[in-house]
N, CA, C and O atoms as a Tripos MOL2 file, in Angstrom:
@<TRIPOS>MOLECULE
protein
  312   311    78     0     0
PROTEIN
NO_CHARGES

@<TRIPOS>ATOM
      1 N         183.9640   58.7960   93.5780 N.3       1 UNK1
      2 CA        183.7430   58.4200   94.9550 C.3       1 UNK1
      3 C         183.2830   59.6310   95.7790 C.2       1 UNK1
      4 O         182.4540   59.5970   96.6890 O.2       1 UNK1
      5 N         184.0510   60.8770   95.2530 N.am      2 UNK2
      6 CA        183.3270   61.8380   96.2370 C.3       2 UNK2
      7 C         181.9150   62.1840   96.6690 C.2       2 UNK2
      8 O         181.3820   62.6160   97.6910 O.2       2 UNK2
      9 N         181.5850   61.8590   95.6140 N.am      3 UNK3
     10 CA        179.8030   62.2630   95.4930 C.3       3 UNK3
     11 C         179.0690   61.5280   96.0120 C.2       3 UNK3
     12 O         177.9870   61.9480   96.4230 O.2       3 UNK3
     13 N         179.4970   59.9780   96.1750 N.am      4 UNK4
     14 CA        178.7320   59.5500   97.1750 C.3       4 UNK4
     15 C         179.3370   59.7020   98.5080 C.2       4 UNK4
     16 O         179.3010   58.6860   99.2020 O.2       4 UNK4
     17 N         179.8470   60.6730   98.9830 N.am      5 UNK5
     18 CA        180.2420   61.5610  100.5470 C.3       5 UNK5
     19 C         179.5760   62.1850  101.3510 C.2       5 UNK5
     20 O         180.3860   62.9930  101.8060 O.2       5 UNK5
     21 N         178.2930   62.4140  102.0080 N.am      6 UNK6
     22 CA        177.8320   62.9870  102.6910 C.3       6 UNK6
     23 C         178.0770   63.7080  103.7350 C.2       6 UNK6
     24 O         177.6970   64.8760  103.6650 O.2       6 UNK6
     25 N         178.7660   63.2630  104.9970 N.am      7 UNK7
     26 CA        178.9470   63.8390  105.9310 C.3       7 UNK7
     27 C         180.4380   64.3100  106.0300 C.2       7 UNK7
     28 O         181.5470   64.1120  105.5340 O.2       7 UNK7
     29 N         179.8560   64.9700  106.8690 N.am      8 UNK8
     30 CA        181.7500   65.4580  107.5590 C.3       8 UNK8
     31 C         182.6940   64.9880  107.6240 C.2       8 UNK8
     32 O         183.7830   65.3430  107.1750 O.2       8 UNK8
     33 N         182.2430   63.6260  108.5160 N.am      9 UNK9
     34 CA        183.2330   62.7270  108.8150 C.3       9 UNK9
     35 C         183.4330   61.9060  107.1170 C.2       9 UNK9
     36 O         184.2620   62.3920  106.3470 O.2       9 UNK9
     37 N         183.0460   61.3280  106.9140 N.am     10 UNK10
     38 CA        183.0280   60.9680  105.7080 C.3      10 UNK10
     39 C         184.4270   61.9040  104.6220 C.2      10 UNK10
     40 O         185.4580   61.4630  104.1140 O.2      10 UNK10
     41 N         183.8530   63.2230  104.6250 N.am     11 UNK11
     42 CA        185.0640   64.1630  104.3310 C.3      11 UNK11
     43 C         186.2340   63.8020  104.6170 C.2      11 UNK11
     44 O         187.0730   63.3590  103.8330 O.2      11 UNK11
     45 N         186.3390   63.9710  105.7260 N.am     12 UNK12
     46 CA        187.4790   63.7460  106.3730 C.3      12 UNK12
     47 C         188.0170   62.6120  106.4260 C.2      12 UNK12
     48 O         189.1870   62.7840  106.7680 O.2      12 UNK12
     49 N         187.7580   61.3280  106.2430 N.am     13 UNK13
     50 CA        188.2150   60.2400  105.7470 C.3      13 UNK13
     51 C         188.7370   60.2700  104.4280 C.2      13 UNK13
     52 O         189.7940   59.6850  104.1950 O.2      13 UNK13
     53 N         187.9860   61.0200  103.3300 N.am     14 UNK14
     54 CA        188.4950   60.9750  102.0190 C.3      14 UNK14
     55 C         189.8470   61.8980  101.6660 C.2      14 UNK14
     56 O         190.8670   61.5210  101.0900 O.2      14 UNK14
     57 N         189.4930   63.3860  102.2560 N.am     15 UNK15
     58 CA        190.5280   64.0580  102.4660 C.3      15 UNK15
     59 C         191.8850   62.6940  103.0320 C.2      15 UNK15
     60 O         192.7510   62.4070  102.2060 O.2      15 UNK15
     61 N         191.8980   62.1390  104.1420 N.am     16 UNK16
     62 CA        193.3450   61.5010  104.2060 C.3      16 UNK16
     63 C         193.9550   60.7940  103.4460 C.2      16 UNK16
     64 O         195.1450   60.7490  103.1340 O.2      16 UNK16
     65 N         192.6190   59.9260  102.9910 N.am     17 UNK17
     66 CA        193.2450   58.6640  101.9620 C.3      17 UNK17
     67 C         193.7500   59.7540  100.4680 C.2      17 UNK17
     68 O         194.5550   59.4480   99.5890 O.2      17 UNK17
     69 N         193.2340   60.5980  100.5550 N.am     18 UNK18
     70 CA        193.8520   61.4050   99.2350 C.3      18 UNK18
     71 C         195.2870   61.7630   99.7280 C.2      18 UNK18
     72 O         196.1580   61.6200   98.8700 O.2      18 UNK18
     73 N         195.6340   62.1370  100.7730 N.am     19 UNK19
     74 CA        196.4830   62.4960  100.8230 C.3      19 UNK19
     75 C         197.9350   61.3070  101.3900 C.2      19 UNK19
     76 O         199.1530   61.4250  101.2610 O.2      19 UNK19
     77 N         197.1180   60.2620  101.9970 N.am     20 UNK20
     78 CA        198.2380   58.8940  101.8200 C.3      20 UNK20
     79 C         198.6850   58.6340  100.2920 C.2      20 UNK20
     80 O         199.7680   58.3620   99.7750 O.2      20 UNK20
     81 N         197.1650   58.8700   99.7120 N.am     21 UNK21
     82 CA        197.4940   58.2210   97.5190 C.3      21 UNK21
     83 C         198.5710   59.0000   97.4750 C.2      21 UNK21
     84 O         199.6410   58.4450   97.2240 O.2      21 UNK21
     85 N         198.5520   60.4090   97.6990 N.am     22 UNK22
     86 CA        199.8790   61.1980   96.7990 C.3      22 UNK22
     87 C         200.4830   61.2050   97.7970 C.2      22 UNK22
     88 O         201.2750   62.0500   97.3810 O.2      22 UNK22
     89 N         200.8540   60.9990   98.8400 N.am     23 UNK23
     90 CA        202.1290   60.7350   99.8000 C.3      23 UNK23
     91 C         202.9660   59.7940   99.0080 C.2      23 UNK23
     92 O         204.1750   59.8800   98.7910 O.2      23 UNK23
     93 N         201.9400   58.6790   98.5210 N.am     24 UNK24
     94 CA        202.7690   57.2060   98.4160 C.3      24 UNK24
     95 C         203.0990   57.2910   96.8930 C.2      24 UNK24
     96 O         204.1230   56.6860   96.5740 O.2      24 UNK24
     97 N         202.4130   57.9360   95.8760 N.am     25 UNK25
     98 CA        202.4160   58.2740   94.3250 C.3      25 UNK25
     99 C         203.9130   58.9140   94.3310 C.2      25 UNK25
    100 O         204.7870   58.4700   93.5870 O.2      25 UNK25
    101 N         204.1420   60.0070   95.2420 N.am     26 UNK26
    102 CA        204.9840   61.3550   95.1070 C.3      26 UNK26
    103 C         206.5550   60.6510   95.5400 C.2      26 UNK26
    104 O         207.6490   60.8400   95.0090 O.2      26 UNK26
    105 N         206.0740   59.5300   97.0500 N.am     27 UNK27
    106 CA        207.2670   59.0390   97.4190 C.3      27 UNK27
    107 C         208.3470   58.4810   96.2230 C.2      27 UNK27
    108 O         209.5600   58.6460   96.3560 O.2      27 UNK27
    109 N         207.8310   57.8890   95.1900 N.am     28 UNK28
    110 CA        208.4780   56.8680   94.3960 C.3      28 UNK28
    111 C         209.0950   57.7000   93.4930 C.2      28 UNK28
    112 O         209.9970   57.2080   92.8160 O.2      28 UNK28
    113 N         208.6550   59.4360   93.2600 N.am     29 UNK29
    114 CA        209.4210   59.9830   92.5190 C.3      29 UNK29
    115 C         210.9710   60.7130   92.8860 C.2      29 UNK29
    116 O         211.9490   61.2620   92.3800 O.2      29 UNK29
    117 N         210.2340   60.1600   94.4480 N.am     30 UNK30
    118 CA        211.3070   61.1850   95.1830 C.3      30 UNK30
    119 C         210.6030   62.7250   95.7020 C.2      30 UNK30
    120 O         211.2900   63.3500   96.5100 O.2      30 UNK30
    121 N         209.7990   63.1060   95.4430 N.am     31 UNK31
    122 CA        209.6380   64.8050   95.4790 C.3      31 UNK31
    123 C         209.0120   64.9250   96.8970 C.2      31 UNK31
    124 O         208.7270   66.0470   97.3160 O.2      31 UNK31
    125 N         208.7540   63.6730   97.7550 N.am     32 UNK32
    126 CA        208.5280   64.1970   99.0430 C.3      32 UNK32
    127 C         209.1060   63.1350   99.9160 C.2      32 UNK32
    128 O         209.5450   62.1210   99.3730 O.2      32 UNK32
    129 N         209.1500   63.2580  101.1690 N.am     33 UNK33
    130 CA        209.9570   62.1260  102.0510 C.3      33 UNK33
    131 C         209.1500   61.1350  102.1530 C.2      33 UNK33
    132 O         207.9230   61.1140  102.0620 O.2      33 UNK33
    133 N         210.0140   60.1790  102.3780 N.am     34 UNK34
    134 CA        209.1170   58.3990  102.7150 C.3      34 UNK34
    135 C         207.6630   58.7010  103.9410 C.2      34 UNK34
    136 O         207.7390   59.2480  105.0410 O.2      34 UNK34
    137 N         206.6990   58.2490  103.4080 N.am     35 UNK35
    138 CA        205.6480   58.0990  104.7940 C.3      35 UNK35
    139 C         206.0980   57.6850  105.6760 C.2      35 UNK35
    140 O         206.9870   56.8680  105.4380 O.2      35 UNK35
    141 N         205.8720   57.8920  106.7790 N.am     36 UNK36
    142 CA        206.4590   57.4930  108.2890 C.3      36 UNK36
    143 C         205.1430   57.2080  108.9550 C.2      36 UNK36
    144 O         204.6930   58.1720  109.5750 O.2      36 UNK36
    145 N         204.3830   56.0550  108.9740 N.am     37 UNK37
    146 CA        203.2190   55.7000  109.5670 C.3      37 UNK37
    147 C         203.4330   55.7890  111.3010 C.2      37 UNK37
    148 O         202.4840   56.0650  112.0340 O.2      37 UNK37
    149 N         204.2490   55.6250  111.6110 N.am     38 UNK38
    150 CA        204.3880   55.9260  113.4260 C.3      38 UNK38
    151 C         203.6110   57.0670  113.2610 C.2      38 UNK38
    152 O         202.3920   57.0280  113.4310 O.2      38 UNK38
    153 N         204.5490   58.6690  112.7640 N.am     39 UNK39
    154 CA        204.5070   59.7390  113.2000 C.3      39 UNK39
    155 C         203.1180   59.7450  113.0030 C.2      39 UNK39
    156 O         202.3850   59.9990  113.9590 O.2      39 UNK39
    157 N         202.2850   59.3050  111.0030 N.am     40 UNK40
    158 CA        201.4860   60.1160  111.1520 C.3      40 UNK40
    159 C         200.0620   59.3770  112.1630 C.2      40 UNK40
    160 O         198.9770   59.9580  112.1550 O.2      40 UNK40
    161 N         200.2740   57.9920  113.0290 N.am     41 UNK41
    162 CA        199.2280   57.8540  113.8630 C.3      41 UNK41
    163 C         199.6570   58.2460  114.9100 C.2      41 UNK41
    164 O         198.7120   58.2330  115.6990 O.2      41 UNK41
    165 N         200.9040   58.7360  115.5850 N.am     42 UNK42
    166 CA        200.8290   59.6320  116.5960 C.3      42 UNK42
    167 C         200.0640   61.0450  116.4400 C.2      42 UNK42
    168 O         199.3890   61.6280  117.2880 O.2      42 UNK42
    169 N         200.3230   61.3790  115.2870 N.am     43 UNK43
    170 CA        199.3290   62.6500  115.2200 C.3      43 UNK43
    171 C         198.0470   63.0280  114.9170 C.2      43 UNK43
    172 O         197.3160   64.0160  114.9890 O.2      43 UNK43
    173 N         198.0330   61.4520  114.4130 N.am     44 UNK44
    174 CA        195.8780   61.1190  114.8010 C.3      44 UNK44
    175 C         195.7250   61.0970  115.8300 C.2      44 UNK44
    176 O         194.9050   61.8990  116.2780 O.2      44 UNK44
    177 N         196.5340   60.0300  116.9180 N.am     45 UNK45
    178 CA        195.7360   59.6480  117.3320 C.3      45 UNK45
    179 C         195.7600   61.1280  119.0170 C.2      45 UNK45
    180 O         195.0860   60.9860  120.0370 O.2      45 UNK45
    181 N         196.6900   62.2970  118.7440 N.am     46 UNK46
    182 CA        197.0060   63.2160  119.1270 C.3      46 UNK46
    183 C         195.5270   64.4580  118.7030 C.2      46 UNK46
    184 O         194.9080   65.2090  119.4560 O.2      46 UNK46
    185 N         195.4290   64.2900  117.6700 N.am     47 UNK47
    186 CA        194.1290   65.0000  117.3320 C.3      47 UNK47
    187 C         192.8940   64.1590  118.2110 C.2      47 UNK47
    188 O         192.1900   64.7730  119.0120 O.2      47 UNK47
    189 N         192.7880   63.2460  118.0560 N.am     48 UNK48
    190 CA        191.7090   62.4260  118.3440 C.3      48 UNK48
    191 C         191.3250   62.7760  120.1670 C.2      48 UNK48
    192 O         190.3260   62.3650  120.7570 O.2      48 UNK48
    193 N         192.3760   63.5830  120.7300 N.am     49 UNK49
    194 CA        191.9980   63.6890  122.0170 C.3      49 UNK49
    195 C         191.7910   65.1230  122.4240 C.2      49 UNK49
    196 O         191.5660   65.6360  123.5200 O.2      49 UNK49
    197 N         191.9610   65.7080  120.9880 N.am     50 UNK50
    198 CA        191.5100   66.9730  121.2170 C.3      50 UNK50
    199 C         189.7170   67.7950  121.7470 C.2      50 UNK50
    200 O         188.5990   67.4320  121.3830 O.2      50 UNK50
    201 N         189.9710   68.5640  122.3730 N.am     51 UNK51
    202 CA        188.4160   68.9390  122.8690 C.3      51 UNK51
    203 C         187.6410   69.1670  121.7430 C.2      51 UNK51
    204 O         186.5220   68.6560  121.7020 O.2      51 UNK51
    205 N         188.2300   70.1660  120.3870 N.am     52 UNK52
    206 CA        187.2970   71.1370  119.7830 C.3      52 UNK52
    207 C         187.5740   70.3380  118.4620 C.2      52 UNK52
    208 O         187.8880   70.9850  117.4630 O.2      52 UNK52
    209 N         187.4760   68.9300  118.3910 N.am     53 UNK53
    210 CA        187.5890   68.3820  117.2300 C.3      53 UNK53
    211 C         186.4070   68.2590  117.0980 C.2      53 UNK53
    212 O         185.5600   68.1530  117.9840 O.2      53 UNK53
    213 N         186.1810   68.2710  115.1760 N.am     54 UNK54
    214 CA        184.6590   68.0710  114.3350 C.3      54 UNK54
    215 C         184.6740   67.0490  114.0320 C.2      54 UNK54
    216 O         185.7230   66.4320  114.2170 O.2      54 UNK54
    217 N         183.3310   66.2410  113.3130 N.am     55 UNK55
    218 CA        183.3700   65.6450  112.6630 C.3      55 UNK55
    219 C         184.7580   65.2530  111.6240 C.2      55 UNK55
    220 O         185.7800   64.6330  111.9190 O.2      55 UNK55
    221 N         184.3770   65.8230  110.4220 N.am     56 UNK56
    222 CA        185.6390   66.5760  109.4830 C.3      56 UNK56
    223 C         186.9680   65.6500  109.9330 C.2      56 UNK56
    224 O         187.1540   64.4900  109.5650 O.2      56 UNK56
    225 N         188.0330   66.5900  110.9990 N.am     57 UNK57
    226 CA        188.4490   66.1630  111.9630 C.3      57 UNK57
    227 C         189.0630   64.3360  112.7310 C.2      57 UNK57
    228 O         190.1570   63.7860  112.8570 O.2      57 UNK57
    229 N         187.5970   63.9690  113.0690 N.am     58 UNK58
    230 CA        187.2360   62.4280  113.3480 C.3      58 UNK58
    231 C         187.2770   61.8770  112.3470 C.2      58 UNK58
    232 O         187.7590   60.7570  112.5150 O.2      58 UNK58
    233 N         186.9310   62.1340  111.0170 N.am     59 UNK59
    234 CA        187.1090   61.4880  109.5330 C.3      59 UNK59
    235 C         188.6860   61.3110  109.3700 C.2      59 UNK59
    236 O         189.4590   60.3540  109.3350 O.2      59 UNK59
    237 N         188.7490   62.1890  109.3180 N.am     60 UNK60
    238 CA        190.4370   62.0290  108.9970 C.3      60 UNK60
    239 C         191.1810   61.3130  110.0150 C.2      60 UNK60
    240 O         191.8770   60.3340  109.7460 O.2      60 UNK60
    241 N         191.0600   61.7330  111.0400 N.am     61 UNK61
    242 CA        192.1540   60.7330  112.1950 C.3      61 UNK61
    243 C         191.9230   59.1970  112.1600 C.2      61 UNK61
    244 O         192.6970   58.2550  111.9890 O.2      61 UNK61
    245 N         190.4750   59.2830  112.4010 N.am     62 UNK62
    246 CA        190.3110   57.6460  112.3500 C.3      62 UNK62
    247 C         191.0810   56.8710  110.9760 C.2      62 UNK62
    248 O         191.5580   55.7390  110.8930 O.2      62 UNK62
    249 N         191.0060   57.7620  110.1520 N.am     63 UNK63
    250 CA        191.7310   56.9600  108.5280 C.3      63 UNK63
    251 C         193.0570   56.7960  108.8970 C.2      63 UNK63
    252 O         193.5120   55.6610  109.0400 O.2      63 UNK63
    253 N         193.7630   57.8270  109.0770 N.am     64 UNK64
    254 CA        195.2190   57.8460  109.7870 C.3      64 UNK64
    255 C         195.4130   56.2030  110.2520 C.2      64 UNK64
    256 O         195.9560   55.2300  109.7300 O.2      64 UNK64
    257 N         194.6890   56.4380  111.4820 N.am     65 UNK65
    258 CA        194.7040   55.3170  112.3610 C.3      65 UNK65
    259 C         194.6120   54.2510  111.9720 C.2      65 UNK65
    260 O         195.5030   53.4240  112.1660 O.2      65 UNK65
    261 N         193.6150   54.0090  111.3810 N.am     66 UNK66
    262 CA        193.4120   52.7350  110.4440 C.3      66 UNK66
    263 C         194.4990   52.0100  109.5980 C.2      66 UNK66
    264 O         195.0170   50.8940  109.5740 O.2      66 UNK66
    265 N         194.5770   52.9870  109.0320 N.am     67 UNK67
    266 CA        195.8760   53.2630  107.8050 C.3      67 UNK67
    267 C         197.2320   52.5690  108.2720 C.2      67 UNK67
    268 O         197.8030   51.6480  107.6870 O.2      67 UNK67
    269 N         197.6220   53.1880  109.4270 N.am     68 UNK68
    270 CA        198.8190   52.8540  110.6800 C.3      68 UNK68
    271 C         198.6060   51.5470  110.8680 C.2      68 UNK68
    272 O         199.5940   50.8930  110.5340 O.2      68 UNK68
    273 N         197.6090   50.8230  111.3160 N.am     69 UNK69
    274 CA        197.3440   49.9400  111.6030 C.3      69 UNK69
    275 C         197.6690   48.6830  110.3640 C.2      69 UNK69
    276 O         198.2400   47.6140  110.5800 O.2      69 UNK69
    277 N         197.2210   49.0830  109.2720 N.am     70 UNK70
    278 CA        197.3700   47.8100  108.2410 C.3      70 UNK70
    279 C         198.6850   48.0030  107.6580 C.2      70 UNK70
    280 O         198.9240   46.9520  107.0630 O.2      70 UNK70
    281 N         199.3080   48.5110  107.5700 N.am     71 UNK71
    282 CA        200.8760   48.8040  107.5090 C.3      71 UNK71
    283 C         201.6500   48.5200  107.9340 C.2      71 UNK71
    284 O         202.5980   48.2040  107.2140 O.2      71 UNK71
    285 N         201.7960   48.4280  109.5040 N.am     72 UNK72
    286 CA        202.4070   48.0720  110.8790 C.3      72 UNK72
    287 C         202.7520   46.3270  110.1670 C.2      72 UNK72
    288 O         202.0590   45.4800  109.6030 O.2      72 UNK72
    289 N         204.3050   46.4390  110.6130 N.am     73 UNK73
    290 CA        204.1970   44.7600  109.8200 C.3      73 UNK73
    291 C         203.6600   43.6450  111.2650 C.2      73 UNK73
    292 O         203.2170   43.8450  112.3960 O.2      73 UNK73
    293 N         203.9280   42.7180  110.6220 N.am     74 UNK74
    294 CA        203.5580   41.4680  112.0130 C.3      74 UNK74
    295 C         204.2000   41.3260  112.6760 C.2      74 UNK74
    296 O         205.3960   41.4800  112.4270 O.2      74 UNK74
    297 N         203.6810   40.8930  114.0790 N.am     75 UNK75
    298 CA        204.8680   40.4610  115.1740 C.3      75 UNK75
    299 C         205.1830   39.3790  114.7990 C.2      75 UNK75
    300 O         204.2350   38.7340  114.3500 O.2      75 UNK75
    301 N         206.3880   38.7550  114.7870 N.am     76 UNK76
    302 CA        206.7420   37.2330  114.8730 C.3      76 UNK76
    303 C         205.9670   36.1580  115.9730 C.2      76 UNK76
    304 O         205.9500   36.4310  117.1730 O.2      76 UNK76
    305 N         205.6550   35.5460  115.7100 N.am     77 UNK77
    306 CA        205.2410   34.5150  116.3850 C.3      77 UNK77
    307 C         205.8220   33.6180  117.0970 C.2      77 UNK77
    308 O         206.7210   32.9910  116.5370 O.2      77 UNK77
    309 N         205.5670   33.3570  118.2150 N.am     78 UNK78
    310 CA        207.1980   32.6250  119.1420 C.3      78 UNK78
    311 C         206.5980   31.1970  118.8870 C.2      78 UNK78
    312 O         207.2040   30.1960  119.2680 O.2      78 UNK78
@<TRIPOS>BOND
     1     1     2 1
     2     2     3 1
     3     3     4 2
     4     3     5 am
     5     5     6 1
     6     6     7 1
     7     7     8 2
     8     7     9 am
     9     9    10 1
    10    10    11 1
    11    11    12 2
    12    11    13 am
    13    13    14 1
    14    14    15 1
    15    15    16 2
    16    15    17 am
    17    17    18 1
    18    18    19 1
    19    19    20 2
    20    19    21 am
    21    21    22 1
    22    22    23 1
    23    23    24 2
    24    23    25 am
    25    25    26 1
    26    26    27 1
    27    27    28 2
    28    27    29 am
    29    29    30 1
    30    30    31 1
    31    31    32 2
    32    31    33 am
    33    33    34 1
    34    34    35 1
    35    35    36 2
    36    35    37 am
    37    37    38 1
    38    38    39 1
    39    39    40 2
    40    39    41 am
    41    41    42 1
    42    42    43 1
    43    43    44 2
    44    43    45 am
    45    45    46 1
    46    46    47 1
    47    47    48 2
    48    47    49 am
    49    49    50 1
    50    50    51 1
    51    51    52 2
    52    51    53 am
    53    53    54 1
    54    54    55 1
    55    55    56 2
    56    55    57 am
    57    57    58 1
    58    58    59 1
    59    59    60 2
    60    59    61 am
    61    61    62 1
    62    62    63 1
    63    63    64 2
    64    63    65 am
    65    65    66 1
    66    66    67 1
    67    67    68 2
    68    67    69 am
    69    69    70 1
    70    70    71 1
    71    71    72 2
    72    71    73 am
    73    73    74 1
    74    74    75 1
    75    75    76 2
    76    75    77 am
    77    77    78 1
    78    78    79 1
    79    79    80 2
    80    79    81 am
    81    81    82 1
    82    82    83 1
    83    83    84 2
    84    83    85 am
    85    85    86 1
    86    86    87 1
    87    87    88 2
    88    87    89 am
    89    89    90 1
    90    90    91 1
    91    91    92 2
    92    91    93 am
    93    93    94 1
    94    94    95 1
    95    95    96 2
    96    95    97 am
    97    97    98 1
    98    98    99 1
    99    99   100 2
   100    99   101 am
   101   101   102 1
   102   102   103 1
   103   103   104 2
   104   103   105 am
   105   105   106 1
   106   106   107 1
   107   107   108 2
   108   107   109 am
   109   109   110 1
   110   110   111 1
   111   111   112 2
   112   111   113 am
   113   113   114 1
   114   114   115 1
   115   115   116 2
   116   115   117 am
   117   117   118 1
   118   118   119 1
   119   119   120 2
   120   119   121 am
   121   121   122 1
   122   122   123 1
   123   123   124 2
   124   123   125 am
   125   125   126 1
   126   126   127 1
   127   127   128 2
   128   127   129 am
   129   129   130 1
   130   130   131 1
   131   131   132 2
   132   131   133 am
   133   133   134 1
   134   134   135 1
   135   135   136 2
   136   135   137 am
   137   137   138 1
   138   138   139 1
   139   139   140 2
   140   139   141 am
   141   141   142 1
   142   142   143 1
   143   143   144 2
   144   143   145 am
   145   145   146 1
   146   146   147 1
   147   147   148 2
   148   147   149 am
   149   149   150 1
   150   150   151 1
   151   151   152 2
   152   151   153 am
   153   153   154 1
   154   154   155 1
   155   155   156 2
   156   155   157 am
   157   157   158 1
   158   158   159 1
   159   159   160 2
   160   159   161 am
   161   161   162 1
   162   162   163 1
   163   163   164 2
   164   163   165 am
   165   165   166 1
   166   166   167 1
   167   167   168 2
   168   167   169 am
   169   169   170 1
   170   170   171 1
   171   171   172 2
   172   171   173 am
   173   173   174 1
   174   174   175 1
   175   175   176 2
   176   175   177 am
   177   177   178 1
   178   178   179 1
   179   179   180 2
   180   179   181 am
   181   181   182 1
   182   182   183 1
   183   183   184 2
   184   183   185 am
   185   185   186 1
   186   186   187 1
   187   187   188 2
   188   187   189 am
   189   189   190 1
   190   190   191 1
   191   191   192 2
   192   191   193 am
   193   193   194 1
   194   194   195 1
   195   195   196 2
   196   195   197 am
   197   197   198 1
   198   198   199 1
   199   199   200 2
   200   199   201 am
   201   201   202 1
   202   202   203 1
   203   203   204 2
   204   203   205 am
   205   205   206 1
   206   206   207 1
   207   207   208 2
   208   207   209 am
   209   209   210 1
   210   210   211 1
   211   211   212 2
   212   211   213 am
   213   213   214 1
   214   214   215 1
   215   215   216 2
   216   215   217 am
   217   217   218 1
   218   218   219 1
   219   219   220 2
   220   219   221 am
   221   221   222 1
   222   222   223 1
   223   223   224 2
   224   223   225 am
   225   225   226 1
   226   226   227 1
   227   227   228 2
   228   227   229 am
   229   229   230 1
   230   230   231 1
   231   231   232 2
   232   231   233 am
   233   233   234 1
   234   234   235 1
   235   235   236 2
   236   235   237 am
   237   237   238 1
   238   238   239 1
   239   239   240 2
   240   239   241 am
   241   241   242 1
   242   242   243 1
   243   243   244 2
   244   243   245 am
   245   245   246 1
   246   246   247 1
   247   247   248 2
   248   247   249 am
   249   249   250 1
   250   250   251 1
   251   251   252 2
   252   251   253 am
   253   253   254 1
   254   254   255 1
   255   255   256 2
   256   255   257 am
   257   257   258 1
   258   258   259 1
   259   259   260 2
   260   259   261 am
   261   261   262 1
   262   262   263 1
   263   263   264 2
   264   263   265 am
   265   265   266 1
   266   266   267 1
   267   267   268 2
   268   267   269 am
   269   269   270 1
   270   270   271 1
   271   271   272 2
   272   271   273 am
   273   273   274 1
   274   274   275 1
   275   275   276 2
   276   275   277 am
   277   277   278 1
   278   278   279 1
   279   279   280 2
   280   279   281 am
   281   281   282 1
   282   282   283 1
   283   283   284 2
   284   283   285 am
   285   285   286 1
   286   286   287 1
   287   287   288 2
   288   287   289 am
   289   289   290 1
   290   290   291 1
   291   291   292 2
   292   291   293 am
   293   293   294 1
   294   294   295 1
   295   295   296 2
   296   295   297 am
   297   297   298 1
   298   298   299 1
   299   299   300 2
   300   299   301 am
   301   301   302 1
   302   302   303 1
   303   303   304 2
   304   303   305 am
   305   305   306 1
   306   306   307 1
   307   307   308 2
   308   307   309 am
   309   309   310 1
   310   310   311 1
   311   311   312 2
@<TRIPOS>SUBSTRUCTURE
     1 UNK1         2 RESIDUE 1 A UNK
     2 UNK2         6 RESIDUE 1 A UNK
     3 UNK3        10 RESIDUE 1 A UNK
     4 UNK4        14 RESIDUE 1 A UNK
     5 UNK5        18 RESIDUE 1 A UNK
     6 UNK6        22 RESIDUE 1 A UNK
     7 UNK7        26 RESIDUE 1 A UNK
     8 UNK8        30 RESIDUE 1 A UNK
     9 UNK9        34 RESIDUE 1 A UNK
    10 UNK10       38 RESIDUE 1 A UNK
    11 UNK11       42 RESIDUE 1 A UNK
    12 UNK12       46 RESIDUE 1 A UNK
    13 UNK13       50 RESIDUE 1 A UNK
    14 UNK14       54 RESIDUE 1 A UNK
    15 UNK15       58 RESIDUE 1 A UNK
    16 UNK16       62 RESIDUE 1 A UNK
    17 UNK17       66 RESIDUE 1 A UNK
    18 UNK18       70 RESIDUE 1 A UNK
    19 UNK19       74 RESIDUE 1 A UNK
    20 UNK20       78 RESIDUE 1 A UNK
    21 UNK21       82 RESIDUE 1 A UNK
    22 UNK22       86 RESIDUE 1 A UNK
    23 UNK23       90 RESIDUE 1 A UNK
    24 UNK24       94 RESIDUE 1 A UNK
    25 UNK25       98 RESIDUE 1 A UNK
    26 UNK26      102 RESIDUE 1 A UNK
    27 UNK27      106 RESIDUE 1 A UNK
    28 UNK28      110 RESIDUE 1 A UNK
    29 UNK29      114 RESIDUE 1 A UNK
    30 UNK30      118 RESIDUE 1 A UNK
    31 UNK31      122 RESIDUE 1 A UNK
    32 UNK32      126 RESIDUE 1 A UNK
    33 UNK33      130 RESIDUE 1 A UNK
    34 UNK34      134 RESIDUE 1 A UNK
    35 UNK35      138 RESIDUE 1 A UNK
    36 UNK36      142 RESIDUE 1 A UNK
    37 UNK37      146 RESIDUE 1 A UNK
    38 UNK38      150 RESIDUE 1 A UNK
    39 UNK39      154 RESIDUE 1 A UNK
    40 UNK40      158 RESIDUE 1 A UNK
    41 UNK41      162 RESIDUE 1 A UNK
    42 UNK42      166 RESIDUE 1 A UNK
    43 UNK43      170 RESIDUE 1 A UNK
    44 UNK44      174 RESIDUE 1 A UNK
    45 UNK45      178 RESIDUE 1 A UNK
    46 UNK46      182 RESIDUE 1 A UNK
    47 UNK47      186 RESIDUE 1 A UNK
    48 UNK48      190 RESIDUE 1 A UNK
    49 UNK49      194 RESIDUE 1 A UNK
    50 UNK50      198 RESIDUE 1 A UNK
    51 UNK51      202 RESIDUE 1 A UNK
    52 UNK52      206 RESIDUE 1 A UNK
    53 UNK53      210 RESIDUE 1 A UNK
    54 UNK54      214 RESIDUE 1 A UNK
    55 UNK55      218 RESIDUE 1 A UNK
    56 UNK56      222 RESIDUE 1 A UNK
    57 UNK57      226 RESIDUE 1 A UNK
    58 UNK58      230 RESIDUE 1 A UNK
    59 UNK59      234 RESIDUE 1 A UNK
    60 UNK60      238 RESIDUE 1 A UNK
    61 UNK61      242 RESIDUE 1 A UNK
    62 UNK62      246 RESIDUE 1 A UNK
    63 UNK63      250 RESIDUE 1 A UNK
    64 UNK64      254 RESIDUE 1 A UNK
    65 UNK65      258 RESIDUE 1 A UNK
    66 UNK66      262 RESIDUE 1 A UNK
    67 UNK67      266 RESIDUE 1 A UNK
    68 UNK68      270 RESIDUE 1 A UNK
    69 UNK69      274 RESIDUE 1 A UNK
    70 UNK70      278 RESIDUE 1 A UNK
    71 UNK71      282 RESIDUE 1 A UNK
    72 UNK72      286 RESIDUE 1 A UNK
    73 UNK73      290 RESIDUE 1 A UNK
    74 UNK74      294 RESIDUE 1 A UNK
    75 UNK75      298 RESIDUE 1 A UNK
    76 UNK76      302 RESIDUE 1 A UNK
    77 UNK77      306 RESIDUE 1 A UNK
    78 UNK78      310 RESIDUE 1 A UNK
């Protein structure tokens, strides 16, 4: 998959999802703490309002975000 990667942003999208895979690989052994999807789209979406963010950067947060998003369970329905 990398190789078809071109841009920055692009980067930076792959960079996260690599690092959700072994967040979530590593969790089940135990050798790192449970993902906490709050924290890590507070800290996208905390980057994301930064001035001197890159591309790079925007790749990665938006994945975060995304990520947060399909995880988040459902609201109940009244």
């Amino acid at each position: 998959m990398s190789a078809s990667v071109r841009t920055e942003r692009m980067r930076g999208s792959l960079a996260a999802v690599n690092g959700i895979i072994t967040s979530m690989t590593k969790k089940k052994e135990g050798s790192l703490p449970s993902w906490d999807e709050e924290r890590a789209v507070r800290a996208a979406h905390q980057i994301l309002k930064s001035e001197m963010l890159d591309d790079f950067d925007k790749g990665y947060s938006e994945t975060l975000v995304k990520y947060g998003k399909l995880t988040k369970p459902a609201k109940p329905q009244a």
